[in-house]
LOGUFI-305383 format. One line per field, with one value per residue (C-alpha): residue in three letters; x, y, z; residue number from 1. Coordinates in Angstrom, 1 decimal, padded with zeros to 4 digits, m for minus. Each point is the difference from the previous one (the first is absolute). Layout:
<sites>
residuo = [ala	...] .
east = [X	...] .
north = [Y	...] .
up = [Z	...] .
num = [NUM	...] .
</sites>
This chain:
<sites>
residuo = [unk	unk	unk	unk	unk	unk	unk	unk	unk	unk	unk	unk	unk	unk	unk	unk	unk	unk	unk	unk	unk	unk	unk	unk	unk	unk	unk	unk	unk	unk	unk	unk	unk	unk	unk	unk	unk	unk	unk	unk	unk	unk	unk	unk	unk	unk	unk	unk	unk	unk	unk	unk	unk	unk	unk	unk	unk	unk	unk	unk	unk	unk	unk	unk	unk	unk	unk	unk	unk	unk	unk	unk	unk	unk	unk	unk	unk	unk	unk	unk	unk	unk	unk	unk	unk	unk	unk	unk	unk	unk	unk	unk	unk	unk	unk	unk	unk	unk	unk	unk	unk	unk	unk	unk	unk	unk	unk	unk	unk	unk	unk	unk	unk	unk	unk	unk	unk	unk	unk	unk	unk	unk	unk	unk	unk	unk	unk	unk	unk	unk	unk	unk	unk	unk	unk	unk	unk	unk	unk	unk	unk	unk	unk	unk	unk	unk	unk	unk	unk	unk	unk	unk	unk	unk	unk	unk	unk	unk	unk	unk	unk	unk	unk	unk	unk	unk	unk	unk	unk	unk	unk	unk	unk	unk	unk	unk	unk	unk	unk	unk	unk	unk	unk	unk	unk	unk	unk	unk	unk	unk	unk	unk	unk	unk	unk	unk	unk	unk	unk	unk	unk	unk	unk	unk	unk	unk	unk	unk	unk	unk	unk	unk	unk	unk	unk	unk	unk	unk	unk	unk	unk	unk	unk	unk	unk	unk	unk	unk	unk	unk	unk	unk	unk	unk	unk	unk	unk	unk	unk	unk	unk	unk	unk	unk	unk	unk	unk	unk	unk	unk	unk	unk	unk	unk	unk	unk	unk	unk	unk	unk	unk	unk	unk	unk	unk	unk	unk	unk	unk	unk	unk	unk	unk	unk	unk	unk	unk	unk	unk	unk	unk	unk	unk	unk	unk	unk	unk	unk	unk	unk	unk	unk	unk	unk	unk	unk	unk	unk	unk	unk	unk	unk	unk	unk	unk	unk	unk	unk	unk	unk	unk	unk	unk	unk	unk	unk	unk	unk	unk	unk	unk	unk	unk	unk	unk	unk	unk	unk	unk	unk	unk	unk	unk	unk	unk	unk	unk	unk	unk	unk	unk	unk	unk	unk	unk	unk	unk	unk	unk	unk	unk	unk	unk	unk	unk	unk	unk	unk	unk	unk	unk	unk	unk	unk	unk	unk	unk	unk	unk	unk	unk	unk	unk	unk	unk	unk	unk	unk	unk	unk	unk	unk	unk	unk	unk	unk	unk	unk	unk	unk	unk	unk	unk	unk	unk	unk	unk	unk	unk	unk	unk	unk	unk	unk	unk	unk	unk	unk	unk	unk	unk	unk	unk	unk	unk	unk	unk	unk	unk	unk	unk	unk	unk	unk	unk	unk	unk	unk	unk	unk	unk	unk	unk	unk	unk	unk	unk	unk	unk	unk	unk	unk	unk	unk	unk	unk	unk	unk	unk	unk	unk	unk	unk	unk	unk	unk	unk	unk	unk	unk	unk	unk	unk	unk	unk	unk	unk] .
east = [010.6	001.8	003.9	000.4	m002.3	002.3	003.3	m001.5	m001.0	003.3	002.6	m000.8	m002.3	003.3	002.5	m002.3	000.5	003.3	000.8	m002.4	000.3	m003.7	m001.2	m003.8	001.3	001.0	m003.0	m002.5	001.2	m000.1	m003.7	m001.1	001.2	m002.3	m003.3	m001.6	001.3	m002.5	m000.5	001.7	003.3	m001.0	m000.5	002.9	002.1	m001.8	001.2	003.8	m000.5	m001.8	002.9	002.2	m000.8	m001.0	003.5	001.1	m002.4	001.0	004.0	000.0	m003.0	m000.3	m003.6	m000.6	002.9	m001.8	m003.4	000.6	001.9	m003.1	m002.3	002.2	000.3	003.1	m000.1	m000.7	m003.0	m001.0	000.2	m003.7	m001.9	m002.0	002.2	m000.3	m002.7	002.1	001.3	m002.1	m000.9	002.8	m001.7	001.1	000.5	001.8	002.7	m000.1	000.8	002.3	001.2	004.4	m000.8	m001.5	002.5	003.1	003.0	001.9	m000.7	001.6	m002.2	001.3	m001.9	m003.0	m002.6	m001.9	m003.4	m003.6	m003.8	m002.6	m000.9	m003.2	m001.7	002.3	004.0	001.6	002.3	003.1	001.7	002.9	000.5	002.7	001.1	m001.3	m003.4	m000.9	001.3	m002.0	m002.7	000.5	000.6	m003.5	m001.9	002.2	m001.3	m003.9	000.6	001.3	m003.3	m002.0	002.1	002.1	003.7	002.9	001.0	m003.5	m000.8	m002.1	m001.6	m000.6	m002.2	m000.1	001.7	003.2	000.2	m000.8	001.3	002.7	003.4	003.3	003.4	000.6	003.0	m001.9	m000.7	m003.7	000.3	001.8	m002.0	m002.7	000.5	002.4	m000.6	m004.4	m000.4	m002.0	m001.3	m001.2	m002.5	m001.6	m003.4	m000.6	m000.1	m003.6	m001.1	000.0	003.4	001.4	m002.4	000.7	003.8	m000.7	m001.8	002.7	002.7	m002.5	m000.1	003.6	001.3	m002.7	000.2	m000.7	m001.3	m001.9	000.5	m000.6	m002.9	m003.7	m001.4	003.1	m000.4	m003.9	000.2	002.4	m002.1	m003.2	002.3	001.3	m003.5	m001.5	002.6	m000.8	003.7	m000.3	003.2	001.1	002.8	m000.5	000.5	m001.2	m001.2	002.2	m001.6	001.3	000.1	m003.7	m003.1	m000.8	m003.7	m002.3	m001.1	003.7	000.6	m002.5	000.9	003.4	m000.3	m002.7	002.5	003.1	m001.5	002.0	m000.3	000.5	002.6	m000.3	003.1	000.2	004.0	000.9	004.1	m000.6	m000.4	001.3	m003.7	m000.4	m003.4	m001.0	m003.5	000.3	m002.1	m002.8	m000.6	m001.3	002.6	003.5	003.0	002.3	003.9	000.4	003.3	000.8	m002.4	m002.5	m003.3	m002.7	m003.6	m000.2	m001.8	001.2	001.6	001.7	m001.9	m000.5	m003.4	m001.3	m000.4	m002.6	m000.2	001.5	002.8	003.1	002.6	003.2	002.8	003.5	002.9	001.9	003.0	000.6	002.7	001.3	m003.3	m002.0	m003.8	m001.4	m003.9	m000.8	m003.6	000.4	m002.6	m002.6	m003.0	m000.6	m000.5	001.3	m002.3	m001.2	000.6	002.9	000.2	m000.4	002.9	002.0	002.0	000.2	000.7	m002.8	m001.9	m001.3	m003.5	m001.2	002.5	m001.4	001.4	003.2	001.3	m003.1	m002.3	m002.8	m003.0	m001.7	m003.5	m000.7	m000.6	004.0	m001.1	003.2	m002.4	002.1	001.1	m001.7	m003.6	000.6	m000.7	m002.5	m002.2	m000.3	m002.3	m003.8	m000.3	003.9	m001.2	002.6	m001.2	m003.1	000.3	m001.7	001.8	003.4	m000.9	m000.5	003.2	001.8	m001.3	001.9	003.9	002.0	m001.3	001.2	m001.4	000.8	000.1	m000.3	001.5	m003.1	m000.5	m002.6	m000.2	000.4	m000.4	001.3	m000.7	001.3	m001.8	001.5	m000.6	m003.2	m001.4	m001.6	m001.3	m000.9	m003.4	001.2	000.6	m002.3	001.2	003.7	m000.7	m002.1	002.8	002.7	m002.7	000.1	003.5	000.6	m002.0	m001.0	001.8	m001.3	m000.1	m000.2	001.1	001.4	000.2	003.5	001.9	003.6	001.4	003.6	002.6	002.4	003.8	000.8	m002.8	m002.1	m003.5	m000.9	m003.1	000.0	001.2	m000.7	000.3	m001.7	002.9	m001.0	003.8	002.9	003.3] .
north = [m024.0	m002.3	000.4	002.5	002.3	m000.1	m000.1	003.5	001.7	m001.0	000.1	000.6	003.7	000.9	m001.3	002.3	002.9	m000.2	m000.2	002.6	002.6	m000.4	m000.4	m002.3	m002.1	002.6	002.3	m003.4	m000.6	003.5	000.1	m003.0	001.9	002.8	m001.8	000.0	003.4	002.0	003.3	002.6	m002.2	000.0	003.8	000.9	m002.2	001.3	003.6	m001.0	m000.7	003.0	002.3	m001.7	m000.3	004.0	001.0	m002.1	001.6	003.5	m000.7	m002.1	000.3	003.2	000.0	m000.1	002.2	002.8	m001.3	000.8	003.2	001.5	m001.1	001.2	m003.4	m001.4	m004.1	000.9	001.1	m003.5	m002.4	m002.0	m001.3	002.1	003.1	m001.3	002.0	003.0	m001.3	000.6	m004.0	m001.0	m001.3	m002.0	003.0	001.9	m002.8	000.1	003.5	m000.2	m003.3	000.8	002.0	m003.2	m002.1	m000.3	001.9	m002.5	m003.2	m001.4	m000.2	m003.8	m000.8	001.0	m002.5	001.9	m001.2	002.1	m000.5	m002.3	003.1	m002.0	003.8	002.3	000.0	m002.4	002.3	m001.1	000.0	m001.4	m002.4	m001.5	m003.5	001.4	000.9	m002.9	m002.6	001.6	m000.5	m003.3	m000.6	001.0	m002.3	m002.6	000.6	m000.3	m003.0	m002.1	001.7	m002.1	m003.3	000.6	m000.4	000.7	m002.5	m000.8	000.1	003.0	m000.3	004.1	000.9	003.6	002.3	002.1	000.9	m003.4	m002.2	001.7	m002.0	001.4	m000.6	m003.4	001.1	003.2	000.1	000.3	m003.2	m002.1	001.5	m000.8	m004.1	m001.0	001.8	000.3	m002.8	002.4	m001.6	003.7	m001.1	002.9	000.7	001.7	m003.5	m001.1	m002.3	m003.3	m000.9	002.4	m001.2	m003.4	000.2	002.2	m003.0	m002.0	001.9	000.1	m003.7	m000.4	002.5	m001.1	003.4	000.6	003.4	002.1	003.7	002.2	002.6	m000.6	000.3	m002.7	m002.5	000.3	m000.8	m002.5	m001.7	m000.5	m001.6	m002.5	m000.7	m000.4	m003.0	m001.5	000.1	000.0	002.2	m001.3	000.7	004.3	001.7	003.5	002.1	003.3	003.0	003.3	002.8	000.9	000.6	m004.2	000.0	m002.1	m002.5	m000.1	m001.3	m002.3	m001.8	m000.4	m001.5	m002.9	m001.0	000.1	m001.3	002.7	003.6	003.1	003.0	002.9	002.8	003.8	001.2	002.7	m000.2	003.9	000.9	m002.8	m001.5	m003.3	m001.6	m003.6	m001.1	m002.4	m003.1	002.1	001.1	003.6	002.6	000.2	000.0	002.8	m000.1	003.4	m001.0	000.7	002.9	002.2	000.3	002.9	000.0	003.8	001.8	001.6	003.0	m002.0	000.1	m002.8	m001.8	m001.7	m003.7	m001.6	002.5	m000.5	002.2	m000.5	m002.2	001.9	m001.3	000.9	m002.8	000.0	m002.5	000.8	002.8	m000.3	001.5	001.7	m000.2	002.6	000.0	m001.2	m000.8	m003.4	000.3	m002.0	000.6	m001.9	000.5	m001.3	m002.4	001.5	m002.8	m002.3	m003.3	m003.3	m002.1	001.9	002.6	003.5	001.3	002.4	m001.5	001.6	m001.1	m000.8	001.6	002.0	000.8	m002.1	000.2	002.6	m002.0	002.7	001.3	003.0	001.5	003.1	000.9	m000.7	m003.1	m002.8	m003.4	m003.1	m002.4	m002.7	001.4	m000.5	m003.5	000.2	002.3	m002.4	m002.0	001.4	001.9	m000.2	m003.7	m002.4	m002.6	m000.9	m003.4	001.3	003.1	m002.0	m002.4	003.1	001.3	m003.1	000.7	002.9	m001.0	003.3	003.7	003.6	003.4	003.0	003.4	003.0	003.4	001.3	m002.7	m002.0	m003.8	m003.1	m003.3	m003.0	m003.3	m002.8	m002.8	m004.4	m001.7	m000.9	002.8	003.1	001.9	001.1	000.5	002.6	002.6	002.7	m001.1	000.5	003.1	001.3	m000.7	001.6	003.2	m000.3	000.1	002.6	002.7	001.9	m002.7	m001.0	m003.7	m002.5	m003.5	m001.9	m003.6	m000.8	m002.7	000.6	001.9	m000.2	m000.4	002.5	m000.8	m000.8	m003.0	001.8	000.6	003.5	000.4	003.8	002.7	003.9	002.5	002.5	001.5	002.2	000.0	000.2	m001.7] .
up = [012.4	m002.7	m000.7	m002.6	002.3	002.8	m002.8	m001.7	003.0	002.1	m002.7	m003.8	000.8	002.4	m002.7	m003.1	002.7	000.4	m003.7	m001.3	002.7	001.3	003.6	m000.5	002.9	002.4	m000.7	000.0	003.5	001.1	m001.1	001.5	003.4	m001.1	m001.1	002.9	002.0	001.7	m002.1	001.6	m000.4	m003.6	m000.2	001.9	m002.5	m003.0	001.4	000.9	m004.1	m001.0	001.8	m001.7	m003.0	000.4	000.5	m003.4	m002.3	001.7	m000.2	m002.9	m002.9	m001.9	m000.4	003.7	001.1	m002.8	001.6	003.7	m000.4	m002.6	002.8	003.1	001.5	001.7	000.8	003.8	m001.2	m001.2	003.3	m000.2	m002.7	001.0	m001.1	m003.8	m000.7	000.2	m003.4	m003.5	m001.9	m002.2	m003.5	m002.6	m001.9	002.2	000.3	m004.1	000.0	002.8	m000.7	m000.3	003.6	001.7	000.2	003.0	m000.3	002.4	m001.0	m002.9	m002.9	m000.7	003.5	m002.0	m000.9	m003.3	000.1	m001.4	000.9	m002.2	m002.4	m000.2	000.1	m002.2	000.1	002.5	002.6	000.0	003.6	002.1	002.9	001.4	001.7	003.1	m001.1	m002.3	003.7	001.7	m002.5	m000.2	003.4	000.6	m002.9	002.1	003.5	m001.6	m001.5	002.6	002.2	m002.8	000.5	m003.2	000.8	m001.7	m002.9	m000.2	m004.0	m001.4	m003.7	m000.9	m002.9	m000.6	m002.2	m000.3	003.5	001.7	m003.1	m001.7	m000.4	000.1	m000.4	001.5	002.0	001.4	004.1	m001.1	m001.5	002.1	002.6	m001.3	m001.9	002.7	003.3	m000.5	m002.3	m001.9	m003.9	m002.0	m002.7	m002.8	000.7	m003.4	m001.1	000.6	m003.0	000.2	m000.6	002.3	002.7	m000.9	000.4	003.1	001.5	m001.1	001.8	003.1	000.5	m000.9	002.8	002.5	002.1	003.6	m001.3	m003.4	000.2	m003.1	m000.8	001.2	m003.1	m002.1	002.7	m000.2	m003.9	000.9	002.4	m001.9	m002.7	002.7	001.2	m004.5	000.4	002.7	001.7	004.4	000.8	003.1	002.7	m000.5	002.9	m000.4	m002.9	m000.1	m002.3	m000.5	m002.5	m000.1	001.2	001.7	m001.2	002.6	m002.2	m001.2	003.7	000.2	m003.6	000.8	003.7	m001.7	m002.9	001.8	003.6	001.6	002.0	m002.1	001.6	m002.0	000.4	m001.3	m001.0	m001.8	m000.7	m000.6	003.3	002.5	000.7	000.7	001.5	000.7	001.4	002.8	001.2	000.6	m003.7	001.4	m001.4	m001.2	003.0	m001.3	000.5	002.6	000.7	m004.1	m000.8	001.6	m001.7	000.6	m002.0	m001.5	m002.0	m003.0	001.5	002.7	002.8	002.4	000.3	002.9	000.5	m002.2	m002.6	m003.4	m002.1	m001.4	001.1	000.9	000.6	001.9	m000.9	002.6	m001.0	m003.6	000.5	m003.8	m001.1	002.6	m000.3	003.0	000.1	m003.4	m001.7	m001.2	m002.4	001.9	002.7	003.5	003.4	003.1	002.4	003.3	001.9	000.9	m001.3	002.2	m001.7	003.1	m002.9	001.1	m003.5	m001.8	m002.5	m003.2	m000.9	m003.6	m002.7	m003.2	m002.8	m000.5	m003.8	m000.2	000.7	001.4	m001.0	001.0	000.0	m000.8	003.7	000.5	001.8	m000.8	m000.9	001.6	m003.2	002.6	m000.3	m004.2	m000.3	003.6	m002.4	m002.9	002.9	000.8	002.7	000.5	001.1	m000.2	002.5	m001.9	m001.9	m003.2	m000.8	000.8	m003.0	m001.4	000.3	m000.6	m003.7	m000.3	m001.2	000.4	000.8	m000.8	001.2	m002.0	000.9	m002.7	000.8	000.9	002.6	m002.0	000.4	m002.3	001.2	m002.0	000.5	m002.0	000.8	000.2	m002.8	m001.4	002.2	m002.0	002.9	003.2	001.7	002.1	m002.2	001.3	003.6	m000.6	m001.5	003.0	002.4	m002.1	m000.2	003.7	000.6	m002.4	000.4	m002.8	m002.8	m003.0	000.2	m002.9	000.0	m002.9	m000.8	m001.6	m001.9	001.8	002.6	m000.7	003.0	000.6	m001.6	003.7	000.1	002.5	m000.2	m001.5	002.0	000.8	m002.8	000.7	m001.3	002.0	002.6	002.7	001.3	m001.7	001.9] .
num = [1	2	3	4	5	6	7	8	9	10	11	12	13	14	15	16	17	18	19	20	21	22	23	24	25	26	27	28	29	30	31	32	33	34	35	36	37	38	39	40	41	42	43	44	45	46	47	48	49	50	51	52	53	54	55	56	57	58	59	60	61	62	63	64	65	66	67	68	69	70	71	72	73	74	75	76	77	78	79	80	81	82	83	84	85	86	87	88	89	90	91	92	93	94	95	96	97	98	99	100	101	102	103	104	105	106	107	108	109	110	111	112	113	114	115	116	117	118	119	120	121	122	123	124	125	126	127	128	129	130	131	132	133	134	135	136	137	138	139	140	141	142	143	144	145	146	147	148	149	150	151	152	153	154	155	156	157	158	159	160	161	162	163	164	165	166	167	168	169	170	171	172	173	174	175	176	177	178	179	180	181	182	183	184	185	186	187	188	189	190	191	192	193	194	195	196	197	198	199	200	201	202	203	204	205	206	207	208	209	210	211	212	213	214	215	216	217	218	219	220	221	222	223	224	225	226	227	228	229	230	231	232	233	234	235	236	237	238	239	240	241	242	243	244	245	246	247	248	249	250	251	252	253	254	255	256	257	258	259	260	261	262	263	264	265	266	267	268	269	270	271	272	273	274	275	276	277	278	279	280	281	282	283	284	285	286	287	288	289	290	291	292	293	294	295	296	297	298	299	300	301	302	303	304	305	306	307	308	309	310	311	312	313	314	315	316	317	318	319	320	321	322	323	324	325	326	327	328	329	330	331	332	333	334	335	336	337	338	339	340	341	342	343	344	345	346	347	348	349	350	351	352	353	354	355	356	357	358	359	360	361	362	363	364	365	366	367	368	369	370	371	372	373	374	375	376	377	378	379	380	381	382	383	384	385	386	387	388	389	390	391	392	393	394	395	396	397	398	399	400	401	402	403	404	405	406	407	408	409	410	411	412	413	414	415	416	417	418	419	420	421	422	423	424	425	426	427	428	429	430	431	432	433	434	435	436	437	438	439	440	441	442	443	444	445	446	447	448	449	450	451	452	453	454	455	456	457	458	459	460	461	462	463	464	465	466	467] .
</sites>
């Protein structure tokens, strides 16, 4: 550990606290007790919350004051997690039509930190947080990173969009937070020609980080640019991606250019979920002490370990603006067994659907965006040598959905490439997948990126459930 890691972690992230009104260093240190409790210390803590938090809503927030009386519930009545499910799913809607009755009548609205969701599938919902919450938040990315050798004051070059890469004012908390405290350099990903990857790789070798965090899909793009000009990065520590589906070849790209592991996490600031994979790579570590998730399905009820549904969440910090079992908007599950890294925290498995990004077939059946590109191989064959050179032909990817559930596949190919001679296979395994589709497949000249800079490699329009 070099200087400014011990200066930032023992005196400039207590000094930002101090100044701002926030409490990263307390709640860091108070989660480093918790990583590794056995898990009925966790659920009993996760309960002390949920009472809590109960009599809040019930005392202080219109919405769930109206709520409980319609429903003939009284806070004593809501002691476990699992009492939730004596509560209906709060949806994005339902906080849109409610929105003036969500918030606190007893906290001071200029403790509130206005904040909405990605929109990246209709309207983003705009919500509050306060210095609490977003700590705690923080707290948490903290206590991963440091689990991957990354300490504090080690540099971090982001490439993403608004929500990873947006600047603000420079005299903001977020941004002192985030320049002096993280050493954190936000570049555009929307700017993927060559001059914005060329001063992108210019600003990489200038800041020399520790660390590249940003979407799956930007970093990807971003990589096989470094690797057309022959530049070695060296000295990167770990790969961090978050903000969409992390697509196994994604992964595997990535950890070659970079020479360095991959940790994948799952937040949603809508909700109080945060997630981190660990050492072992085999599900995402969710933060119990700051929410409690259950896997539903659409009418709320609880399904068993293994099984995939909705993600609902209950936030049980964010006081301001109280989110009590909410549908994210995404699909997992959790994993049956423990993890060996020694954490006694549930894991959720694969995640579906972030921004939207799920298809279904007309069975109902959710396809995993991971199987997408694991289709474009024979015999969903990835390990053979020949369908991998294949593949390596193939320079971006989108599957479409219609409204009736019908398939399009689009393939625009690298240059000086015209085709593929796997047509009728691709096609086959899409059929397979998706049961009673019409598949075609369609050889393209551009697949533009979304405004954001990710890949658009999933667009449906074919929506068994609205949320």
């Amino acid at each position: 550990m070099g200087f400014y890691n011990i200066l930032d972690r023992h005196v400039l992230l207590p000094l930002a606290d101090l100044a701002y009104g926030s409490e990263i260093a307390r709640q860091w240190k108070e989660l480093r007790r918790t990583e590794f409790l056995p898990y009925p210390e966790i659920l009993a803590l996760q309960n002390i919350k949920l009472n809590r938090l109960i009599e809040h809503c019930y005392d202080s927030v219109p919405y769930y004051r109206k709520l409980f009386d319609r429903l003939g519930l009284r806070p004593e009545d809501i002691l476990t997690k699992e009492d939730l499910s004596k509560l209906p799913i709060l949806t994005k809607q339902i906080i849109r039509d409610n929105y003036d009755d969500m918030f606190s009548t007893t906290i001071d609205p200029k403790r509130f930190r206005r904040s909405s969701s990605g929109g990246s599938t209709g309207t983003p919902l705009k919500f509050c947080t306060d210095n609490h919450e977003w700590s705690m938040q923080r707290a948490s990315t903290l206590r991963a990173w440091d689990s991957y050798g990354l300490k504090l004051g080690d540099k971090v070059f982001s490439l993403g969009g608004d929500s990873i890469a947006r600047k603000k004012n420079a005299v903001s908390f977020k941004n002192v937070y985030d320049t002096v405290i993280m050493r954190n350099y936000k570049f555009n990903s929307s700017e993927v020609d060559d001059a914005g990857m060329k001063q992108h790789l210019d600003s990489f070798k200038r800041i020399s980080p520790s660390a590249i965090r940003g979407y799956g899909s930007s970093l990807v793009i971003f990589a096989r640019y470094i690797k057309e000009t022959g530049y070695k990065p060296s000295g990167i520590k770990v790969v961090l991606t978050t903000g969409e589906v992390l697509m196994p070849n994604y992964r595997k790209e990535l950890e070659e250019v970079f020479s360095a592991p991959v940790f994948d996490a799952y937040g949603a600031g809508d909700g109080g979920i945060v997630s981190h994979e660990c050492s072992c790579h085999n599900g995402l570590h969710i933060t119990e002490e700051l929410c409690v998730i259950e896997i539903t399905d659409k009418n709320g009820n609880v399904l068993p370990d293994g099984e995939t549904g909705f993600v609902t969440t209950t936030d049980l910090e964010n006081y301001a603006f109280p989110f009590i079992r909410y549908h994210v908007g995404d699909m997992s599950y959790f994993k049956k067994d423990s993890c060996s890294c020694g954490r006694h925290t549930r894991q959720l498995g694969e995640v579906m659907g972030r921004a939207g990004k799920l298809l279904y077939n007309k069975q109902g059946v959710p396809i995993s965006p991971t199987m997408l590109p694991i289709m474009l191989y024979p015999n969903l064959d990835y390990h053979c040598v020949e369908y991998q050179q294949e593949y390596n032909k193939i320079d971006r990817f989108q599957i479409r959905q219609d409204n009736k559930g019908d398939i399009q596949i689009m393939l625009k190919m690298k240059e000086g490439v015209k085709d593929t001679v796997f047509k009728e296979d691709i096609v086959e395994n899409y059929k397979r997948h998706f049961v009673g589709s019409e598949v075609s497949l369609l050889i393209v000249d551009d697949i533009p990126l979304l405004p954001s800079g990710k890949e658009d490699y999933c667009v449906s329009d074919f929506h068994l459930f609205e949320q």
